[in-house]
N, C-alpha and C positions, 0 to 999 in steps of 0.2 A: 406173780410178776408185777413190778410195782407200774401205776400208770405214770404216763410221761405228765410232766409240766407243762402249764402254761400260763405267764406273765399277763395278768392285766394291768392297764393305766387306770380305767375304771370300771365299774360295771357295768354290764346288759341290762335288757327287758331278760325279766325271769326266761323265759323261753326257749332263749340262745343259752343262756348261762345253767339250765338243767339239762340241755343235749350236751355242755361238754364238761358235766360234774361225771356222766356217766364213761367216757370216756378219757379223763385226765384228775389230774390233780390241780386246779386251779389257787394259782398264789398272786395278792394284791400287790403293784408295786408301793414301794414306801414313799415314793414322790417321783417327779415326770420330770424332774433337771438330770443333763446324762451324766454325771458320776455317780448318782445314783440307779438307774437303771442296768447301767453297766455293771454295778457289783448285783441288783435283784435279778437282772438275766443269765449269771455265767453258768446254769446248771439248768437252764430250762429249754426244751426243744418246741416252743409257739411263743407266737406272742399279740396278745391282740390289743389295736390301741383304738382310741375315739381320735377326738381332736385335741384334745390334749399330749405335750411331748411330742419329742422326737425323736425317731428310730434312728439312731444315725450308724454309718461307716461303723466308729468307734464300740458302740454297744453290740456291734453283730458280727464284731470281728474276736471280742471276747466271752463270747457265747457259742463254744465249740459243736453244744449241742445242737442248735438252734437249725431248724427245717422252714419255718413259716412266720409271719408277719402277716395278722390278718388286721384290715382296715374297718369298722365299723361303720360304714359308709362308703361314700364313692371316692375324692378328694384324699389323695395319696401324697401330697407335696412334705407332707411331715413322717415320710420315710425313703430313705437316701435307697433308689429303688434298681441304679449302677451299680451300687454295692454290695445289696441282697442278692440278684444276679451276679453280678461276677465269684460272691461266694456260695453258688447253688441255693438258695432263698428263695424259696415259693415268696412272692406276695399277691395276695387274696383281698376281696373288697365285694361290695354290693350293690354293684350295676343300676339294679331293675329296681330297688327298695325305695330311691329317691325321687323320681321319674313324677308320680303326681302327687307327692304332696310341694316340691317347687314348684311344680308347671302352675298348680292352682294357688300358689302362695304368690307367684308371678304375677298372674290376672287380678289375684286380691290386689296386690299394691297398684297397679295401672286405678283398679276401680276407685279406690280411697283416694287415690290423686284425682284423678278425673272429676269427682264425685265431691269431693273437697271431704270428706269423712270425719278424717280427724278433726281439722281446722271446727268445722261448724259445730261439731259434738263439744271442742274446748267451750265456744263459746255459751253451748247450751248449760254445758254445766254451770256459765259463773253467772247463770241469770239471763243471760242474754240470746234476744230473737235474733231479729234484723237488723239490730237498732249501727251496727259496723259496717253495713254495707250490702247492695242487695246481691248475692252471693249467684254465681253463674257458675254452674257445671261445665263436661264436655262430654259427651256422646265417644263411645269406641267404634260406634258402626259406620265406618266408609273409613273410618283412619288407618293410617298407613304403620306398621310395625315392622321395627327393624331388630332381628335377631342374633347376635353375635353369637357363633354358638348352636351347628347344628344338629347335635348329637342327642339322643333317648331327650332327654330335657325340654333343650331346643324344638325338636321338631314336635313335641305332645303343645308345648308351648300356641306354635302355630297351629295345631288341629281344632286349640279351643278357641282361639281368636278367631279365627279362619270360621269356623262352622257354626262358633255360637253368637260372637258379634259380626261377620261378616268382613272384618280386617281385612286389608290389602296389607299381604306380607312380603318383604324383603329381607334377604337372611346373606349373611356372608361365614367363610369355612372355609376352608382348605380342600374342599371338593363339594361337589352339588349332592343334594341329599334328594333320594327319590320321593319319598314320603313327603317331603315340602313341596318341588314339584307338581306331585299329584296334586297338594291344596293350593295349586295354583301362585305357590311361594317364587319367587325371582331371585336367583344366584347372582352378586353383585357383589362390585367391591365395597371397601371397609366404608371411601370417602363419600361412595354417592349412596349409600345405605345412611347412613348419618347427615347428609344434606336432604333426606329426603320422606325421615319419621317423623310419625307425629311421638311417637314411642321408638326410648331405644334400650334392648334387653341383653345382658350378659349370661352367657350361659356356657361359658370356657375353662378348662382347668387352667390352673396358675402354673407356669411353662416362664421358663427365660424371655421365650418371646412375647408370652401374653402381660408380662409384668407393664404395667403401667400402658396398656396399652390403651386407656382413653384416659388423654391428659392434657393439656390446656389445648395446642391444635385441634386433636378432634372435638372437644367440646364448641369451637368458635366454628364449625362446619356444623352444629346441629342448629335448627330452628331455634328461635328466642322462644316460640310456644312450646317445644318438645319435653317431653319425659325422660331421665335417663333410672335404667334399672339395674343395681345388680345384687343377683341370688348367686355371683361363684364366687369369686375368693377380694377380698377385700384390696389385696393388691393389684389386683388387673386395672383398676382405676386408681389414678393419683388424685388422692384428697383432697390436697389442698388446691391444686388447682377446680376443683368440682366447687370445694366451699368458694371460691373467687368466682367460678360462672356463676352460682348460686347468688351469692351475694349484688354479682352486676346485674344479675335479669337476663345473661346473656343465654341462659335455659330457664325452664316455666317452674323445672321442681324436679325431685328424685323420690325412689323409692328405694330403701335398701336393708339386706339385710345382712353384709358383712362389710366390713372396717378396718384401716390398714395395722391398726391397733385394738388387739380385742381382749376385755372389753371395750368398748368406746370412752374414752377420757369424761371425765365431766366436764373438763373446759373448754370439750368440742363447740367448734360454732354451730354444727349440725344440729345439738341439741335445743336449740332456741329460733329456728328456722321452720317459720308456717307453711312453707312450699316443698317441703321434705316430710317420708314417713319414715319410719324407723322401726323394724322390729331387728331381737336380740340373737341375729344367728341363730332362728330356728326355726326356719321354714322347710326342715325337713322332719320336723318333730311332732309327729302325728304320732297314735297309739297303734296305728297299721305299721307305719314304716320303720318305728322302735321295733319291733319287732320281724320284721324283714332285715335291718340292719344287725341285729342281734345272730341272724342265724348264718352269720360268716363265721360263725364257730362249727360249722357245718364242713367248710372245707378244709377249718384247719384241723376238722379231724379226719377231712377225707388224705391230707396231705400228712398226716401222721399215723396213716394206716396204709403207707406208701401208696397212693392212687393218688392221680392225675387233679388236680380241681377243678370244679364249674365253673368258677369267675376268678380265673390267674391273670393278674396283672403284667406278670412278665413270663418269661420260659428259663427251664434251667435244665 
């Protein structure tokens, strides 16, 4: 009996990718634009993507066989997840794999800001001490963190701030989260969280409603000393207005590691800005969590050995 198919966008950490050589027949897509995926999926019943491509309607409507759609990751916005559903479509993902290598890629960029990290390392490379200015840090202990976003992320987020700098946390959500709570965290709206960090953190999937939700208003409610951070999705924040607070001083600096265009253009003005970090969308890219991400091949074999999965994103 021959095994079933399944589509990748690209590859795994070996790990995942030899739990489901023994169960399937693994075929590479030939490119991640949908008229191509649409004719490499019509004969395949899985499919696993990263972040590249899109699962859309159209490719899972010509793919009769098709049972599952697994995510290599948390962040599902790059598969149309109505559609999967209403065509009986497992879609599968990996919850718990991203959880601390964000929370602590989160705290890294607070510190590097804080800390001025980058900025002073530029100058030590080209020669230079003091001689620009005498450089003043900030402390995280007693300051206040505002967390947008209180979910597995979000709340590990707060446990380190919370327990290890001693942060005063503010978090806002769509309901109160216990485990914040207990570290003492305060459920508050969007306006008086953001009037009232010294840090403010994203930590929300990308949702019609989350799109651009911090954009020139809410930036003019944060402190001129504040922080803005974000580790979810590049459009939850409108750019260009962030590069214009940025640019006014009407916030202190950013940390970020995704962009409403990815890669990041080279003619970004972010790119040439001392009061901003930058790393490349891959604060979940540890050699643990590649491998915890990887083993969503796990469910799309448990979903094609007809059983239920661990981490369903929808029901069908």
């Amino acid at each position: 009996m021959s095994k079933p198919k399944v589509l990748l966008l690209d590859p795994f950490h070996p790990r995942g990718m030899e739990l489901l050589k023994e169960k399937a027949e693994i075929v590479f897509a030939r490119g991640t634009d949908e008229d191509t995926l649409v004719e490499d999926a019509r004969d395949v019943q899985g499919i696993a993507v990263r972040a590249r491509g899109f699962i859309s309607r159209r490719v899972m409507e010509n793919a009769p066989q098709l049972k599952v759609v697994g995510r290599h990751g948390v962040g599902v916005d790059n598969i149309d997840i109505a559609a999967a559903t209403e065509l009986g479509i497992w879609v599968v993902n990996t919850p718990l794999a991203t959880v601390e290598p964000v929370a602590e890629h989160t705290i890294a960029l607070m510190l590097a800001l804080a800390k001025l990290v980058v900025r002073t390392d530029r100058l030590m490379r080209r020669g230079k001490w003091r001689e620009q200015g005498d450089f003043q840090g900030r402390e995280l202990k007693g300051k206040t963190l505002g967390i947008i976003g209180s979910g597995r992320i979000g709340a590990r987020v707060a446990e380190i701030a919370r327990l290890g700098f001693n942060m005063e946390i503010l978090y806002s959500d769509v309901r109160p989260n216990a485990r914040v709570e207990e570290l003492g965290g305060r459920h508050c709206p969007l306006d008086d969280l953001l009037k009232a960090s010294d840090f403010v953190t994203l930590h929300v999937p990308l949702l019609p409603e989350t799109e651009h939700l911090i954009g020139e208003r809410e930036l003019n409610l944060m402190k001129p000393t504040a922080y803005l951070l974000n580790l979810a999705r590049g459009k939850v924040v409108n750019e260009a207005a962030l590069i214009a607070a940025l640019q006014a001083g009407r916030i202190a600096g950013a940390g970020l590691d995704v962009y409403e265009v990815e890669p990041l253009p080279p003619d970004s003005p972010l790119l040439h800005m001392e009061n901003v970090v930058l790393t490349p969308h891959m604060s979940s890219h540890t050699e643990e969590a590649l491998v915890a991400m990887s083993l969503v091949t796990q469910d799309i074999v448990a979903v094609l050995n007809g059983q239920t999965p661990q981490f369903p994103v929808n029901r069908v």
